[in-house]
C-alpha positions in Angstrom: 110.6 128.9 -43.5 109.6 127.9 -39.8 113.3 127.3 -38.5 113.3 130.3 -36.2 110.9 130.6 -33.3 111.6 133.6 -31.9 111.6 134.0 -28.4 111.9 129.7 -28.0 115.2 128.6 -28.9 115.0 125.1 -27.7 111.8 125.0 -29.9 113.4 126.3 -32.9 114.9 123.8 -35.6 117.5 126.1 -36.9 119.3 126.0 -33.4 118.1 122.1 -32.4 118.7 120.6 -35.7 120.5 123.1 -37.9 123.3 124.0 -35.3 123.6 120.7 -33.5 127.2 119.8 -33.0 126.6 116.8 -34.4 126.2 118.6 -38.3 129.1 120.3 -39.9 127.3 123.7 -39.8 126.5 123.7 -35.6 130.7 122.9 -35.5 131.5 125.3 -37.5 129.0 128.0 -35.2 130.7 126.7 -32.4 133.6 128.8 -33.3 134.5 132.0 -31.4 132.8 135.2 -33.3 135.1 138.3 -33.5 134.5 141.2 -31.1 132.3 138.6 -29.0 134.3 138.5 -25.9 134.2 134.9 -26.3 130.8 134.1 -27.4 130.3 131.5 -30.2 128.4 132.3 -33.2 125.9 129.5 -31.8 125.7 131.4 -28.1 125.2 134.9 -30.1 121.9 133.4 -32.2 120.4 131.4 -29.2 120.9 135.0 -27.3 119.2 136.7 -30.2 116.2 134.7 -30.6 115.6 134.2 -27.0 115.5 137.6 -27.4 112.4 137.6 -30.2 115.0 138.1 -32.9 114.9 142.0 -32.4 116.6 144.2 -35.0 118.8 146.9 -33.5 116.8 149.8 -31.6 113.5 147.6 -31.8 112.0 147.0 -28.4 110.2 143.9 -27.4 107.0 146.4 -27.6 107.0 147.4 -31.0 107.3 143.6 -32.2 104.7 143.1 -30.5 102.3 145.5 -31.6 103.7 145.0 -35.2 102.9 141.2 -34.7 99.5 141.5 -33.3 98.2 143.2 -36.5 98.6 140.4 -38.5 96.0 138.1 -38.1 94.1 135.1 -39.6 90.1 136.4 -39.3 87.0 134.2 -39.9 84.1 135.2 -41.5 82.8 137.7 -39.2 86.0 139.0 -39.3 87.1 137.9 -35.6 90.8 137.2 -35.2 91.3 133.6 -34.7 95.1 133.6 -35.2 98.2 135.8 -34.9 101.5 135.6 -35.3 102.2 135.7 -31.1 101.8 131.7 -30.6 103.5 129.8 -28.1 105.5 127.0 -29.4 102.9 124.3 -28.7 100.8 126.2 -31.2 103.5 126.8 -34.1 103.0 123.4 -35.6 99.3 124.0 -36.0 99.4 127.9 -36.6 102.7 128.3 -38.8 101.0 127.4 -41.8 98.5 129.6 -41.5 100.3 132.9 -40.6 103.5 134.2 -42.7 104.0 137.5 -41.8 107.7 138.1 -43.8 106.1 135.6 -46.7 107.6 132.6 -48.3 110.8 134.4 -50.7 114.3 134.1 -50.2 116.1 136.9 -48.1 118.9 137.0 -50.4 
């Protein structure tokens, strides 16, 4: 759904728009998050997709190689897109490459 940027927080709707204080969803995130040791849910996603929105145990390496292997080719078959894109490039690229597809993740 293009909200999350991962590694670019300050690029990434979700946090900019979404969780802006100025929406009842960012002030509700701004609360304290149990066993956080004082970090607001808001401070714990901005961590995590500064952090390329890892899973658990997944290093920084294996998203990458994962990532790389999805790629828009042309017709000799040379890669002309991939998912690695810095944020200047999402608005041009993220409609091309959907790695986790379009469906709901509940």
């Amino acid at each position: 759904n293009n909200l999350i940027l991962p590694g670019y927080p300050e690029a990434s709707p979700f946090i900019e728009e979404r969780l802006s204080m100025d929406t009842p969803m960012g002030r509700a995130w701004a609360a304290v998050a149990p066993k956080s040791r004082g970090r607001s849910w808001r401070e714990i996603t901005v961590a995590w997709v500064k952090d390329h929105c890892l899973l658990p145990g997944e290093t920084i390496d294996q998203l990458h190689t994962a990532l790389a292997a999805i790629a828009v080719r042309d017709a000799g078959g040379a890669a002309v897109a991939t998912a690695l894109r810095p944020p200047e490039l999402a608005h041009s690229v993220r409609r091309i490459v959907k790695p986790y597809g379009n469906h709901a993740v509940h």
